[in-house]
C-alpha positions as MATLAB code, in Angstrom:
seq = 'XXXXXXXXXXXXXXXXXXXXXXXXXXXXXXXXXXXXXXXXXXXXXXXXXXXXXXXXXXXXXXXXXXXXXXXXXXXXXXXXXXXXXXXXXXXXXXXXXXXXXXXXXXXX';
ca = [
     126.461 -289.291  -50.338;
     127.812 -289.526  -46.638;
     131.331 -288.451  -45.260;
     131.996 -292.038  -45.646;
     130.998 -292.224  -49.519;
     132.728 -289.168  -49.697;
     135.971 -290.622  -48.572;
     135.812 -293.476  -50.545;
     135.446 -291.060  -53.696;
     138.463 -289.506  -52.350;
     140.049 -292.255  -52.374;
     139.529 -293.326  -55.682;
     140.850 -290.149  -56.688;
     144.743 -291.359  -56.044;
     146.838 -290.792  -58.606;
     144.590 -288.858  -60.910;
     145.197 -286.083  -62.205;
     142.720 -282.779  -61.727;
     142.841 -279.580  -62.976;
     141.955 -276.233  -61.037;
     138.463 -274.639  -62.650;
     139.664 -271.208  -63.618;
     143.268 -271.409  -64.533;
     143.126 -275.309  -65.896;
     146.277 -275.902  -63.549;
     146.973 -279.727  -63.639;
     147.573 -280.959  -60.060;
     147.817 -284.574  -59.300;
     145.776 -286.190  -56.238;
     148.229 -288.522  -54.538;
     146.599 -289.854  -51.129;
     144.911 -290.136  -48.381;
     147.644 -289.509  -45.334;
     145.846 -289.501  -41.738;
     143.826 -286.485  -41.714;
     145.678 -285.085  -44.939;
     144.884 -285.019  -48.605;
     148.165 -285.369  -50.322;
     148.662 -283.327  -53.747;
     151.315 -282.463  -55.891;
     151.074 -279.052  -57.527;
     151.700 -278.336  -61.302;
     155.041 -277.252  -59.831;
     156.043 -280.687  -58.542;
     155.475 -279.230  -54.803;
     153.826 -281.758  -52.480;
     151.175 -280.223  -50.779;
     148.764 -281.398  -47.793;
     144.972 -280.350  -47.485;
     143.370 -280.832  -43.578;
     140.626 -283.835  -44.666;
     138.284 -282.894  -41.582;
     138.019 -279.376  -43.673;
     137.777 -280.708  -46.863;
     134.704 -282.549  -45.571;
     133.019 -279.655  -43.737;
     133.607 -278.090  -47.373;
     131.474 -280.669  -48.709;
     129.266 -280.739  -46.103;
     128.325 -277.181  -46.339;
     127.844 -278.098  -50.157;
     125.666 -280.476  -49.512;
     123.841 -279.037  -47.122;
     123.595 -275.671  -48.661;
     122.988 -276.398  -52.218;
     126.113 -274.586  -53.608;
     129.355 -273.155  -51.800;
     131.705 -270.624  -53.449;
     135.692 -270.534  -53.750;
     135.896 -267.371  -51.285;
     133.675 -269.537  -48.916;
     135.913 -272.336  -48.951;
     138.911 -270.066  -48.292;
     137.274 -268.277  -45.599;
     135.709 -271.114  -43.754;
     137.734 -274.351  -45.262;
     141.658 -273.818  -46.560;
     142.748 -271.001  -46.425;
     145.694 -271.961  -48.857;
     144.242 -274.414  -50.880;
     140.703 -273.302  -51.764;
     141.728 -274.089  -55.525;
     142.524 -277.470  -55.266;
     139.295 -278.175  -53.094;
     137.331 -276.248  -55.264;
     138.609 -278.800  -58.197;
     138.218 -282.000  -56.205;
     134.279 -280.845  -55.194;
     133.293 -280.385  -58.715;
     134.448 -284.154  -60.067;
     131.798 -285.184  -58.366;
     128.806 -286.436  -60.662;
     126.198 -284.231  -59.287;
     128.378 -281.125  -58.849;
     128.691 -278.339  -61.506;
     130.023 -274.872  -61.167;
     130.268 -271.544  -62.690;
     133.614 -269.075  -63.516;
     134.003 -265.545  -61.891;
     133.324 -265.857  -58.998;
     133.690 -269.548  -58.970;
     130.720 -271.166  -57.578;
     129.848 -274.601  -56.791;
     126.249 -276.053  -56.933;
     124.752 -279.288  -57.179;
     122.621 -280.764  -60.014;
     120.431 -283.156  -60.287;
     121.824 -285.907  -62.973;
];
């Protein structure tokens, strides 16, 4: 999958709601804004996520074979590693693993 699949799965996320991997923290994907993915915390707080990082994210995932939460907030969102975290692992070839979280791919 390209950047350009990957936005596309992006933007089928809208609306959905996806939970964090360690704490199960509902947060609800709202949009694609510009260069911002638009979420709304468990709180109700709106939140926005730089898109050009969230791709590098998945880039380095891709590219990589696996990518870890303290990556992603050293290198991706420094905020929001979390929530991008969550929205790497919906994807159908994407699995991870709990303290420390860590992303990989899979073959499915």
């Amino acid at each position: 999958m390209g950047a350009d699949s990957f936005i596309e799965y992006l933007r089928g996320l809208a609306g959905k709601t996806l939970y964090t991997l360690d704490y199960k923290r509902p947060f609800t994907f709202e949009s694609l804004i510009g260069n911002q993915v638009i979420i709304t915390t468990s709180r109700g707080n709106p939140r926005s996520i730089n898109l050009e990082n969230t791709i590098s994210a998945y880039k380095h995932l891709l590219f990589k074979g696996e990518l870890t939460r303290t990556e992603i907030m050293t290198h991706y969102s420094n905020f929001n590693p979390a929530y991008v975290a969550a929205i790497l692992a919906g994807l159908d070839y994407v699995d991870f693993t709990l303290r420390p979280i860590r992303l990989f791919l899979v073959s499915k």
